[in-house]
C-alpha positions in Angstrom: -3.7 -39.2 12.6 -1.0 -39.5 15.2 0.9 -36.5 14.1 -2.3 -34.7 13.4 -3.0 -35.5 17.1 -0.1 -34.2 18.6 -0.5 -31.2 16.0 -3.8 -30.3 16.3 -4.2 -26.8 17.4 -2.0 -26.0 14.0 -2.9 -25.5 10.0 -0.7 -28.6 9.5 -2.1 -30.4 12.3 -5.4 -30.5 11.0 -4.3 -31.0 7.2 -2.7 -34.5 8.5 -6.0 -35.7 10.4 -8.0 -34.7 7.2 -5.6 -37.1 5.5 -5.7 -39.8 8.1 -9.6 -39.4 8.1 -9.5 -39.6 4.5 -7.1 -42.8 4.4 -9.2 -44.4 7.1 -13.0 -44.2 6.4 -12.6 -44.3 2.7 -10.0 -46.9 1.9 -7.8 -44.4 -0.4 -4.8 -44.5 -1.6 -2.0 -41.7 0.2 -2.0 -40.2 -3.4 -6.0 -40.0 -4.2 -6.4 -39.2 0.2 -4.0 -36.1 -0.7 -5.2 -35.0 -4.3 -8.4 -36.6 -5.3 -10.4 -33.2 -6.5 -13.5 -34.7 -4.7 -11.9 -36.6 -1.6 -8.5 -35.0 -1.3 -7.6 -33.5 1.5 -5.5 -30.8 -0.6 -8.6 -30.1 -2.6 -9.8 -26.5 -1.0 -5.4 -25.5 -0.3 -4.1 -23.7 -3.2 -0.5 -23.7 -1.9 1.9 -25.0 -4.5 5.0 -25.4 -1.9 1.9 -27.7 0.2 1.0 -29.6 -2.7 4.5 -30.0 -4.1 5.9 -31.4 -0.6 3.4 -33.8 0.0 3.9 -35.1 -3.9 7.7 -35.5 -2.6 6.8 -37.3 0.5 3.8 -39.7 -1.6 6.7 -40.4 -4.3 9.2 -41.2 -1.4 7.2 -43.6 0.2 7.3 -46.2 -2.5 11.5 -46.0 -2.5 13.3 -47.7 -0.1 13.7 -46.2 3.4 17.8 -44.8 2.9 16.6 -43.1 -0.6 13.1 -41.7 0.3 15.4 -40.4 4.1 17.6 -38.9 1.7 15.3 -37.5 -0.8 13.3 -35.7 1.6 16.5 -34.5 3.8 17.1 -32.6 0.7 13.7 -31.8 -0.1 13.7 -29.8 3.4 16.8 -27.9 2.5 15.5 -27.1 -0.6 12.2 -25.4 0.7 14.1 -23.9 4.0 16.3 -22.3 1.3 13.4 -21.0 -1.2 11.9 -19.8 2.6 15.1 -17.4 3.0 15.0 -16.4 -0.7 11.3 -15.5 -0.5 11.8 -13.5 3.0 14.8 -11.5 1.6 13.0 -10.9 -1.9 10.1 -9.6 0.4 12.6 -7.3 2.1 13.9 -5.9 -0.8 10.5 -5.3 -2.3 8.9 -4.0 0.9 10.9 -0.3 0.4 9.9 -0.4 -3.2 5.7 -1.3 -2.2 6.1 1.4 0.7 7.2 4.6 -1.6 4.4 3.5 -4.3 1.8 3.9 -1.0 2.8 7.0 -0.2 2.5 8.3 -3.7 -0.9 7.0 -3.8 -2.2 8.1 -1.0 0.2 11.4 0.1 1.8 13.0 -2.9 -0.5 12.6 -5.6 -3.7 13.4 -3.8 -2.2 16.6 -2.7 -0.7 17.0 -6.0 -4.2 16.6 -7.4 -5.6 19.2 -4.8 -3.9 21.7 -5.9 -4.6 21.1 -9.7 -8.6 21.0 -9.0 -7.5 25.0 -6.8 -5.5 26.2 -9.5 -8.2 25.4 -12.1 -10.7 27.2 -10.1 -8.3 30.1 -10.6 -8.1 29.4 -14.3 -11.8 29.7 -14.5 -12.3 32.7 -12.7 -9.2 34.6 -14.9 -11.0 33.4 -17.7 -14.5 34.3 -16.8 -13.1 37.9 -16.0 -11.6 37.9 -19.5 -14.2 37.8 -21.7 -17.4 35.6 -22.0 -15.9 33.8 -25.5 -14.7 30.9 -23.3 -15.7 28.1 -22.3 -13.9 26.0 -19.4 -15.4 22.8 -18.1 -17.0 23.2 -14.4 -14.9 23.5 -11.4 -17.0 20.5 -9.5 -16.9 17.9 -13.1 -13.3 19.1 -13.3 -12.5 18.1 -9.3 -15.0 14.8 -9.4 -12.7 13.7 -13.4 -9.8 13.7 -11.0 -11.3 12.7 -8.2 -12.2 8.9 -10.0 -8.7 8.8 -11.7 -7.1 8.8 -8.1 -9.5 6.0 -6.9 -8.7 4.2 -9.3 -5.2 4.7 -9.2 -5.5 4.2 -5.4 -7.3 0.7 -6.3 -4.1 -0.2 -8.8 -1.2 0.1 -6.7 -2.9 -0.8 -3.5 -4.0 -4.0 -5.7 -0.3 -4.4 -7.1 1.6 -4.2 -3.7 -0.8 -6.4 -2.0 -0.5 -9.5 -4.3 3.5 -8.3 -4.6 4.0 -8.6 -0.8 1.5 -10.9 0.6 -0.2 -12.9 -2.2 -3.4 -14.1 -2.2 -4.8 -12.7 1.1 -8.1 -11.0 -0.1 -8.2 -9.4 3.9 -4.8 -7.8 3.5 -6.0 -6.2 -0.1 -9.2 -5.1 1.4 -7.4 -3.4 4.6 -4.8 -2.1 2.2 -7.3 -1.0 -0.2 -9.8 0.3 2.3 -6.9 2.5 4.5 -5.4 3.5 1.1 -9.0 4.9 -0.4 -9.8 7.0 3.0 -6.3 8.4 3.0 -6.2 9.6 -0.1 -9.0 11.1 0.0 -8.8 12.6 3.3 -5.5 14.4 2.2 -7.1 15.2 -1.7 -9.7 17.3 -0.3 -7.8 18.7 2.5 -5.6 20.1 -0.6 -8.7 21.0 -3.0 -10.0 23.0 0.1 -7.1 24.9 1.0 -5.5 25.3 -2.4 -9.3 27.1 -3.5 -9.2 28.7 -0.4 -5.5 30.3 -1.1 -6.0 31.2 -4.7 -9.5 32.8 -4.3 
């Protein structure tokens, strides 16, 4: 509670005077106050790195004070070095997420523009041909490609999200939702002025 106290305005701060609360009013031990699925404090975080600290810091209590100051000396070298790995794998990925974006929501859709405009063209050679064939409608043709670049949108918008930021459900939805209007902004800018241009 004392550290909670002193803490309180932060994430952390408010874990510890769940715990203390815990501890206090119900009698439990530091283990079942941290990870009891009905009493826990830790039972609504799904952070590993959270769960696996505090199982460091519950074993450590029971050793004596120069091994459990030891164990968790190292323990915090351990996570502020998996930190640095995480933020430089994040770094390295970010270039790799940011070219996959702009294919979804640049390059393909205008890609896919001009497909829909040069089918229109197709058709209409075609028509002028000879009535024998038969070529799908321009608009079914358009609205086929118009659902495999949604959902292609929803893929890689889905893949770099959880690739560069987990599981935050309001990053994936912003992602997703900016992605979507993009895409579809610049597919029927393209459809539009690639019809226009070949009629």
């Amino acid at each position: 509670p004392f550290v909670g106290g002193r803490m309180k305005d932060s994430e952390i701060g408010r874990l510890f005077v769940s715990i203390g609360g815990a501890m206090g009013a119900s009698g439990l031990s530091p283990e079942r106050a941290l990870f009891d699925e009905e009493l826990g404090a830790l039972r609504n975080i799904g952070s590993r790195t959270i769960r696996a600290a505090l199982r460091a810091v519950v074993a450590s209590a029971e050793m004596d004070p120069r091994t459990a100051g030891k164990m968790m000396m190292d323990f915090s070298g351990y996570l502020r070095d998996l930190q640095k790995t995480d933020h430089e794998i994040r770094l390295q990925l970010s270039g790799i997420s940011e070219n996959m974006r702009n294919t979804a929501t640049l390059f393909a859709p205008l890609i896919m523009g001009v497909t829909v405009g040069l089918f229109a063209l197709l058709s209409r050679t075609f028509a002028d041909v000879g009535e024998g064939v038969e070529m799908m409608q321009i608009w079914l043709f358009a609205a086929v490609v118009g659902v495999y670049l949604v959902l292609m949108v929803l893929v890689i918008s889905h893949f770099c999200s959880r690739l560069l930021h987990g599981d935050d459900d309001v990053e994936l939805r912003w992602r997703i939702g900016t992605s979507l209007a993009t895409s579809w902004l610049v597919f029927s800018a393209s459809v539009l002025v690639a019809y226009t241009g070949f009629s």
